[in-house]
Structures are given as structure tokens and as C-alpha cells.
C-alpha positions in Angstrom: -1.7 40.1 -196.2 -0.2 43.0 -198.4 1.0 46.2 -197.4 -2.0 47.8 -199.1 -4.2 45.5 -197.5 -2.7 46.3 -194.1 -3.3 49.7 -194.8 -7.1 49.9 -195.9 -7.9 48.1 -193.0 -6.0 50.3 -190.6 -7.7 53.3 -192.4 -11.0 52.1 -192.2 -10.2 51.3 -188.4 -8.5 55.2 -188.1 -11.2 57.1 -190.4 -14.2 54.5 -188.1 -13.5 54.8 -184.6 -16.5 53.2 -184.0 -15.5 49.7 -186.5 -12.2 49.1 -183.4 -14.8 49.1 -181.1 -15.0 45.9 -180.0 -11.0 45.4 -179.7 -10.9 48.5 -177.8 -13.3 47.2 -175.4 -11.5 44.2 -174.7 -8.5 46.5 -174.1 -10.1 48.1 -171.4 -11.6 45.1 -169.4 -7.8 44.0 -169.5 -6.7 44.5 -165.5 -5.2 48.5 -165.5 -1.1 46.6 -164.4 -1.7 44.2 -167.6 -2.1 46.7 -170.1 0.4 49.4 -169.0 3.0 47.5 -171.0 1.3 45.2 -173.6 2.6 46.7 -176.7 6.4 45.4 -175.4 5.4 42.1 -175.6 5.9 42.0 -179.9 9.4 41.6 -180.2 9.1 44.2 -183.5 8.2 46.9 -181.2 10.9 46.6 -179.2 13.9 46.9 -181.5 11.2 50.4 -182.5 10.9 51.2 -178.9 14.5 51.0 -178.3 15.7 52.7 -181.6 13.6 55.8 -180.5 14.6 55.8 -176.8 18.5 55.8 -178.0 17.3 59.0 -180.9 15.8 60.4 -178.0 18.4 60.2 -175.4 20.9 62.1 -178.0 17.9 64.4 -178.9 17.8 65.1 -175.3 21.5 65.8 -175.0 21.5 68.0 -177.4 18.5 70.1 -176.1 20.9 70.5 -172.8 23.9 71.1 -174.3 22.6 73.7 -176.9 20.2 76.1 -174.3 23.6 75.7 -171.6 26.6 76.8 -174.0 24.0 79.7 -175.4 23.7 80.8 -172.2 27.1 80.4 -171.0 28.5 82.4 -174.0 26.2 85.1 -173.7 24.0 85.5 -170.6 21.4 86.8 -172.3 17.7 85.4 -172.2 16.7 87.0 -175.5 19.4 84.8 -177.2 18.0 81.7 -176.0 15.0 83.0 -177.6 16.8 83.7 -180.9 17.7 79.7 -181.0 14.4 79.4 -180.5 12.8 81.0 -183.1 15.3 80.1 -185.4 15.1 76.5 -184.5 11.3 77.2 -184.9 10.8 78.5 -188.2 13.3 75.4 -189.7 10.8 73.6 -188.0 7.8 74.8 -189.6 9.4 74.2 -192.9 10.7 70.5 -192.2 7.7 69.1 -190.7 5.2 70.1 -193.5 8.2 68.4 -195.9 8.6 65.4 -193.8 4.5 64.7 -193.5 4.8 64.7 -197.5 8.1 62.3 -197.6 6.1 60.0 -195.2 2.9 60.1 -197.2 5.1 59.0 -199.9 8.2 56.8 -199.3 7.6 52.8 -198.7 9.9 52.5 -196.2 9.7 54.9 -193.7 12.1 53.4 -191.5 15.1 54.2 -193.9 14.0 57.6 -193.9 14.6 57.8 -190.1 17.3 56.3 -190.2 18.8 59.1 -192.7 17.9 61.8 -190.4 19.2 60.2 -187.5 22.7 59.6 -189.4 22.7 63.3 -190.1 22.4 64.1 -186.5 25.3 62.0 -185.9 27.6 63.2 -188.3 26.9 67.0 -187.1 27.3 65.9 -183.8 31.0 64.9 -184.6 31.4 68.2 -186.4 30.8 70.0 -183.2 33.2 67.8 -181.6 36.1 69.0 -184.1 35.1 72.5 -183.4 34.8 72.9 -180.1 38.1 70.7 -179.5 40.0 73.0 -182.2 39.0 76.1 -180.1 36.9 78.0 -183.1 33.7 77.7 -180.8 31.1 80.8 -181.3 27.9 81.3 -180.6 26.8 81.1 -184.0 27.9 77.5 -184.4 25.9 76.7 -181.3 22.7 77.8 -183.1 23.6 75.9 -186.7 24.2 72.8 -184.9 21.2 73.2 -183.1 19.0 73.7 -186.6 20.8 71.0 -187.9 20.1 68.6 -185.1 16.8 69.3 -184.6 16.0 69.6 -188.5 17.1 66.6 -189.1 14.7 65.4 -186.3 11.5 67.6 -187.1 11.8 66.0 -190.8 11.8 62.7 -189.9 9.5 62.4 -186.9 6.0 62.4 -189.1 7.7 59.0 -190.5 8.3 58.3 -187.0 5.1 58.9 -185.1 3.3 57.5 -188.2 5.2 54.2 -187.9 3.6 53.7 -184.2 0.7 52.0 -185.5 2.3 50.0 -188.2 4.3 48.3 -186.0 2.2 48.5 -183.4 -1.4 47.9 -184.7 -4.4 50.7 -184.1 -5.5 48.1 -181.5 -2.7 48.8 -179.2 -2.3 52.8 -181.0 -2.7 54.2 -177.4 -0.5 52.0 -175.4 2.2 51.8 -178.1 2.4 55.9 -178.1 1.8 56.1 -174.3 5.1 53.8 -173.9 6.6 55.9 -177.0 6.3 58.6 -175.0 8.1 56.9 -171.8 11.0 55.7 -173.7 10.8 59.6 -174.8 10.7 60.8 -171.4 13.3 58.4 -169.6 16.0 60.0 -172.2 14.7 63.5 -170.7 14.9 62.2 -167.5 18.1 61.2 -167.3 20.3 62.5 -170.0 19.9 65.8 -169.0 21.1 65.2 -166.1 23.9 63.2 -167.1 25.1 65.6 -169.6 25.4 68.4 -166.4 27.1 66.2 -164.4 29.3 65.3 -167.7 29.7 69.4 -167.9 30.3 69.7 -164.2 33.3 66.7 -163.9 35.1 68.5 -167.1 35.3 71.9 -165.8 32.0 73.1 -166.2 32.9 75.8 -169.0 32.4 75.6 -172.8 35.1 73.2 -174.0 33.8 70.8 -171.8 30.4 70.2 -174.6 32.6 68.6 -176.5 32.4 65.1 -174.8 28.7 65.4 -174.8 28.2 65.7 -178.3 31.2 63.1 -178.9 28.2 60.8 -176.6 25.1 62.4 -179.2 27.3 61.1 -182.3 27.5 57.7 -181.0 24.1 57.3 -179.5 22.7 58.8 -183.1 24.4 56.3 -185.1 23.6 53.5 -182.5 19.9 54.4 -183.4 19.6 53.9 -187.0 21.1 50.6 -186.6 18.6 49.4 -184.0 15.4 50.5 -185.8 17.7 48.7 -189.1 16.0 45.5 -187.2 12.7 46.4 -187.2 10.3 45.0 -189.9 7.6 46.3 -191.3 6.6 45.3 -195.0 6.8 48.3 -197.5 3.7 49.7 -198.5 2.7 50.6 -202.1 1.8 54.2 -202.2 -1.3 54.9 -203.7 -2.7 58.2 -205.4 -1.4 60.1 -207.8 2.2 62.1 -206.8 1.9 65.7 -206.6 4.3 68.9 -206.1 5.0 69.0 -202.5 2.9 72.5 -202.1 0.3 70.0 -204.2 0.4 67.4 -201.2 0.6 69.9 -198.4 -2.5 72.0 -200.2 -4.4 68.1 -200.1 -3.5 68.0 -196.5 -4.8 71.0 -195.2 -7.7 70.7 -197.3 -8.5 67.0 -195.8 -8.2 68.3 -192.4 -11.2 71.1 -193.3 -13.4 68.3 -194.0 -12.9 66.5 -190.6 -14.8 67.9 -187.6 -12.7 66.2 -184.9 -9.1 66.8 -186.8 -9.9 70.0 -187.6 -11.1 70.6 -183.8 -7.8 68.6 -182.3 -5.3 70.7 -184.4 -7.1 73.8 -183.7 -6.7 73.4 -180.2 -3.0 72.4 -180.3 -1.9 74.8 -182.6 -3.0 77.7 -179.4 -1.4 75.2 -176.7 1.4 74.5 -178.5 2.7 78.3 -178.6 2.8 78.1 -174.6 3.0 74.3 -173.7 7.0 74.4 -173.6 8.1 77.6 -173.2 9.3 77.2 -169.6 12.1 75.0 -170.8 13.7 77.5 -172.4 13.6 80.0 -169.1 14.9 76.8 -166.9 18.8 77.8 -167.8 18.5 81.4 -166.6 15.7 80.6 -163.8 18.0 77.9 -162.2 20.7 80.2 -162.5 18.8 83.8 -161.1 15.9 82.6 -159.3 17.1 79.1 -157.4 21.0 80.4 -157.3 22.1 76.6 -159.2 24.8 75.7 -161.6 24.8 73.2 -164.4 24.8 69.6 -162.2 21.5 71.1 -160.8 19.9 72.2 -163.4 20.3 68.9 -165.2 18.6 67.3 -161.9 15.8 69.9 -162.4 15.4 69.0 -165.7 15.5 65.0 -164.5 12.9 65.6 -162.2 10.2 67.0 -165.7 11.4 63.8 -167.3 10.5 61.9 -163.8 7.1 63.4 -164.1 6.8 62.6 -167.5 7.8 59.2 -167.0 4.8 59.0 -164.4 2.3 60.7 -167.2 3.1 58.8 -170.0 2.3 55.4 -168.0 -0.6 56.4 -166.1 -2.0 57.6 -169.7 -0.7 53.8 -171.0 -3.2 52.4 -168.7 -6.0 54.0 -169.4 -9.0 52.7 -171.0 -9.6 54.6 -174.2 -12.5 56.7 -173.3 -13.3 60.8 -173.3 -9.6 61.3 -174.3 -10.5 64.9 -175.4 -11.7 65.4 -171.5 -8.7 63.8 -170.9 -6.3 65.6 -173.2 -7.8 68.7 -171.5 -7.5 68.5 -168.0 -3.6 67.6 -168.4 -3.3 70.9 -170.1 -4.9 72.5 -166.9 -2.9 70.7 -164.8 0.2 72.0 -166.9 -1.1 75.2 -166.4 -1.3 75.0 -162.4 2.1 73.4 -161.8 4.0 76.0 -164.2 1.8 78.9 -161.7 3.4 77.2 -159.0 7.1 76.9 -160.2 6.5 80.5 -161.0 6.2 81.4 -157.1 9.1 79.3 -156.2 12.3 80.4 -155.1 13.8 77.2 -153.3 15.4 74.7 -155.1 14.1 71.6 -152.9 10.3 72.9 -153.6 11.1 73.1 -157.0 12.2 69.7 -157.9 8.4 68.0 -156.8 7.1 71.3 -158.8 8.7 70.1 -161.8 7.4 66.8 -161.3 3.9 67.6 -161.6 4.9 70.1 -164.6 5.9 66.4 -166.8 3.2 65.0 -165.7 0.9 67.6 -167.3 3.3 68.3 -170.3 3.2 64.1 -171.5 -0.5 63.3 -170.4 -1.5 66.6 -173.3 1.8 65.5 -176.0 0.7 61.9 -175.3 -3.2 62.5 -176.0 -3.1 64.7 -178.6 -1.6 62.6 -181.6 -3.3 59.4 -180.3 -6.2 61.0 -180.8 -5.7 62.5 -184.4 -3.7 58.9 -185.6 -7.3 57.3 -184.2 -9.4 59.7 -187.0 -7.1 60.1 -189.9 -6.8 57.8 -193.0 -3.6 56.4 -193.4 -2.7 57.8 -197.0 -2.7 61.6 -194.9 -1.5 60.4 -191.8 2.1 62.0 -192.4 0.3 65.0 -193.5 -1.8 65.6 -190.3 0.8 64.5 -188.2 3.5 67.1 -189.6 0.6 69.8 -188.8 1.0 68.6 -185.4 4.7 68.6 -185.4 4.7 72.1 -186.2 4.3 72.1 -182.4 8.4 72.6 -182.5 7.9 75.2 -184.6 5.2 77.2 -182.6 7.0 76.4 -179.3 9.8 78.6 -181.1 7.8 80.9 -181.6 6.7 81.2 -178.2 9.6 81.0 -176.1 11.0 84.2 -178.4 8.2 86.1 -177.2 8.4 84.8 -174.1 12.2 85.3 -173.9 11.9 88.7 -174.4 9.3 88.9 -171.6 11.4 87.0 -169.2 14.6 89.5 -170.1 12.4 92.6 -169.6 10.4 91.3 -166.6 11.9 88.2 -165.3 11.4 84.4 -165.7 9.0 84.3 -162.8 6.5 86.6 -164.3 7.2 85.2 -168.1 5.9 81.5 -166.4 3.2 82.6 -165.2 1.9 84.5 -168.0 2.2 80.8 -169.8 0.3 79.0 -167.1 -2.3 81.4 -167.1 -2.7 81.5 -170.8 -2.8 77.6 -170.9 -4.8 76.7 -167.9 -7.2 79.5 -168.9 -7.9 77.9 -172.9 -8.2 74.6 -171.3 -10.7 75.5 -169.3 -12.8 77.5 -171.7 -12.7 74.2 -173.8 -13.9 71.8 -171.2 -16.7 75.0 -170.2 -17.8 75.7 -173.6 -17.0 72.9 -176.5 -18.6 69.8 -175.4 -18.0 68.3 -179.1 -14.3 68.5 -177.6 -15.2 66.6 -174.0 -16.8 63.7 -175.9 -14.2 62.8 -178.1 -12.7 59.3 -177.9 
């Protein structure tokens, strides 16, 4: 069978929800244990599964590293929310880019591979700075743009790859154990990169072995997902401008009850979904009285939670998955309330538990459910709507950051949790078109 071919028949299956219906039925009569990891058993999705867990584990590194030496250098909360909201508004640009590129190139893998090599070799530039002694704060945040960038562009080709390597049959298993590999990295290279912080003095010279560790893991990751085969695909239609593409996009997206429902939704949880991350630096360090070795177990115990979501969503028979979708973001909502009253750092490690449980039940839903409705010829398109998540995060944690530096991160949490768990449950009172999606 052809590319092409592959593809109409995944789009009819994506754009007809109702043509994978019998397939999707004999997924969920599997036995709950069985299907938890079924996508692992094609050998092709696990040189994809482990390419993305090692992008992810440097991805991760590099999202400790980055919020630590900010605030080590300057102390301030509003300058994590700078690196934010400079981070964010790359983002914004680079997604909407990258949905076009994977729209259009025929092999997408080569295309993450690229970004993942970039990642690498500004990794090793950070290693020459910081080792040379010209370290600023300034570098801190170009690195960080870069790194994630170079990520943002390339993850519509990577998200969008899921289900051609995976098949739309297994879509929600593939992205639920997508999301574990995901989630392992934040679970444990956080903490590894504190205690790597910690054991080298514990001040700002001491990044430099952790981003020597992101440059190798980067480059280590493009040559894994180098064995993974899936045929190139001719691209169809006729090739546009880029503001041409992204103008098609938006206007497929008008047309489509459901998409245009999903996105809607996400694009108001996505300013508030993970702006506690960004206040975990200075809350560790003000509110529990912890240093770097802790705050990377903190941030272990999210990716332990997270872990927990993303297979409890694997197993799941695919059924009201808006319903679903929304009650995580309530339950995101009620754990951040709780961190917010917390104070002790034993009763906040179980807190963040429950916090990546929500967080990865919603991030694992919500593109499962828009890669089940779209056509494949927009599927980078929609998804790099989606991804602009990075870019409204941003957003968020700036105004948030300024909150938390004029009125604490306690209060600045629980303004998010309120705003989350109270849209969430407006949705699931009010918009039963959202409930009954599958």
C-alpha cells in the first residue's frame, strides 16, 4: 500500500469517527492490563517511543536547568516570567511554522531529527560558555529560546507522526504511552539534574555538566528515531505561502464543530494549565525553605503523577473523552488549590502527585481527541494550533509571575486553580456537545 493510500484511509478513519468503530470496540473489550501497553508490541514504535523519551529527557533537563540558573542569578520571580514570555511568543511563531513544514515535508522524521540536532549543538555552546566564565543572564534566556524553538518547530511533525507509526487504531494508546515516556524524563531528570547541581557545588558553574548531558542525550535522539520507518508520503494539494497554509488551517478548523470546540477550550486552559511550574523555583525556595536536590524531587514527584495519568488514560476504553478531558482539568484545578495551602515539604510531594496526574490526563486527551477528527493533509496545521499551548503557557506564567512577585506564589496558585477548575466546570455544566464527544 502507498503512502497516499495509507493516508486517505487514515483520514477517512480521522475525519469518520464513526467508520473506526468497530476496531475501537474490540480495543475496549481487550482486558484493561492488556491494552495499557499494546502499542509497544510493534517493534517501529519503539525505536519512536525511545527516540522521544531520550528528546524528552534533555528537554526536561533543560527546563530545570534554565528556570534554576534564572533564578539563581537574579532572585527575581518577574524574570522567570520574562523567560517565559519570551520563550512564549518564539513559540507562537514556531509552532504555526512547524504545523506548515509537517503538512508539507515527506519525511517528517528527518525534520525532527534537524531540530533535535540543533538542540544539541546549543547545548554544547552553553557548555563553552559557562566553562569560560562569560555566563549572564541573557545567555540563559537565548539558550532557552533556542532549545525550546527548536522543539516547538518540530513537535507538530512529531505528535503528527504518532499515528503513522502507530495506526489510528491504537491513536490513544500510542499517545497515552507517548505521554509516559514524556513524563518518565520529567520524573526523573529533574531530579537528576538537582542532584547533578547539588554534588558540583550547587552554584551556576556547576550547569555546565548538565547541558554537556542535554548535548549528548539530543544527538543520541535523532539517531534513534534514524531507525524508525515509515514510508514517505506524497503531499498532495497545491503549495501555498506559509501565511497561505496557516490562513487554510484556521479556516478548516471554522468548519469543524468538534475541532473548533476542542481548540477553543484549550486555548483558555492552556494560559493557566502550567503556570505553577514556573513558581516551583521560588515556592520551593520561600514557601517550603528547600534548595535545588529538593526541588528536583518535587518536580519528580509531578512527573510520578504524570507517569500514573498517562497510563490510567492508556487503558481506557475510548469513550466520552471530552467528559474525560474535563474532569482532569478539574482535578488539576483542586490539587494546584491544595499545593497553594501547603507549607510542608512532606505534604507537598503527594500534592504534586495528584497535580501530574491532572496535568497528563487533560495534555493526554486533548490532542487524541483533535488527531481522531482531523484529516490528515491538516493534521500539522491543527496540531501547531494546539502546540501554541507553549506559547500561551508563556503568556500566562508572565502574568502570573508578576502576581506571584507582588503577592506571593501561594496566592498566584490559587488564582490558577480557581480559574481552571472553575472553566471546567462550566463546560461539563453547560456544553453537553463537549461531554459527549468521543
Amino acid at each position: 500500500m502507498s503512502a497516499a493510500t495509507s493516508d486517505s484511509a487514515e483520514g477517512r478513519t480521522a475525519a469518520s469517527p464513526a467508520g473506526s468503530v468497530t476496531a475501537l470496540a474490540a480495543a475496549s473489550e481487550r482486558p484493561r492490563f492488556l491494552r495499557t501497553f499494546e502499542s509497544l508490541g510493534d517493534a517501529n514504535y519503539r525505536w519512536f517511543f525511545g527516540a522521544m523519551v531520550a528528546g524528552f529527557t534533555g528537554l526536561s533537563m533543560q527546563t530545570f536547568v534554565a528556570g534554576w540558573l534564572t533564578y539563581e542569578l537574579t532572585g527575581s520571580f518577574a524574570a522567570l516570567g520574562f523567560m517565559s514570555l519570551a520563550n512564549g511568543l518564539s513559540n507562537i511563531v514556531f509552532s504555526n511554522i512547524g504545523g506548515v513544514m509537517a503538512d508539507r515535508v515527506a519525511r517528517k522524521q528527518s525534520l525532527v531529527q534537524t531540530g533535535q540536532v540543533m538542540s544539541a549543538v546549543t547545548a554544547f555552546v552553553m557548555v563553552v560558555i559557562i566553562a569560560a566564565g562569560w555566563l549572564h543572564f541573557w545567555h540563559v534566556v537565548a539558550a532557552a529560546m533556542l532549545l525550546s524553538g527548536a522543539h516547538i518547530l518540530t513537535m507538530p511533525a512529531r505528535q503528527s507522526l504518532t499515528p503513522d507509526v502507530a495506526g489510528m487504531h491504537r491513536l490513544q494508546n500510542a499517545a497515552a504511552l507517548y505521554t509516559f515516556g514524556q513524563n518518565t524524563a520529567t520524573l526523573l531528570m529533574p531530579a537528576t539534574a538537582g542532584f547533578i547541581l547539588g554534588a558540583a557545588g550547587g552554584d551556576a558553574p556547576a550547569a555546565k555538566y548538565v547541558y554537556a548531558i542535554i548535548c549528548g542525550v539530543q544527538f543520541g535522539a535523532a539517531l534513534l528515531l534514524g531507525r524508525v520507518r515509515v514510508p514517505p508520503r506524497e503531499v498532495s494539494g497545491a503549495r501555498r505561502a506559509i501565511l497561505g497554509e496557516l490562513i487554510a488551517g484556521l479556516r478548516y478548523v471554522r468548519h469543524h464543530p468538534q475541532i473548533r470546540l476542542i481548540l477553543g477550550f484549550h486555548i483558555f486552559a492552556a494560559m493557566f494549565v502550567a503556570t505553577y511550574m514556573s513558581l516551583l523555583p521560588g515556592f520551593a525556595k520561600e514557601v517550603l525553605g528547600v534548595g535545588a536536590s529538593r526541588l528536583g524531587l518535587l518536580q519528580a514527584m509531578l512527573g510520578l503523577g504524570a507517569i500514573s495519568g498517562a497510563l490510567i488514560v492508556g487503558s481506557l476504553p475510548p469513550r466520552r473523552r471530552g467528559t474525560v478531558l474535563l474532569v482532569a482539568v478539574v482535578w488539576l484545578g483542586g490539587a494546584l488549590a491544595v499545593m497553594s495551602l501547603i507549607t510542608s515539604y512532606t505534604l507537598a510531594l503527594p500534592a504534586a502527585v495528584l497535580i501530574g496526574m491532572g496535568q497528563t490526563g487533560y495534555l493526554t486527551m486533548c490532542p487524541v481527541l483533535l488527531q481522531t477528527y482531523v484529516d490528515p493533509e491538516f493534521r500539522g496545521r491543527v496540531l501547531s494550533i494546539y502546540l501554541m499551548q507553549f506559547g500561551l503557557w508563556s503568556i500566562g506564567i508572565f502574568g502570573i509571575g508578576l502576581l506571584a512577585n507582588a503577592a506571593g506564589p501561594q496566592t498566584a496558585m490559587r488564582v490558577s486553580a480557581v480559574l481552571l477548575a472553575g472553566g471546567a466546570l462550566a463546560m461539563l455544566a453547560f456544553v453537553r456537545s463537549f461531554r459527549e464527544i468521543d
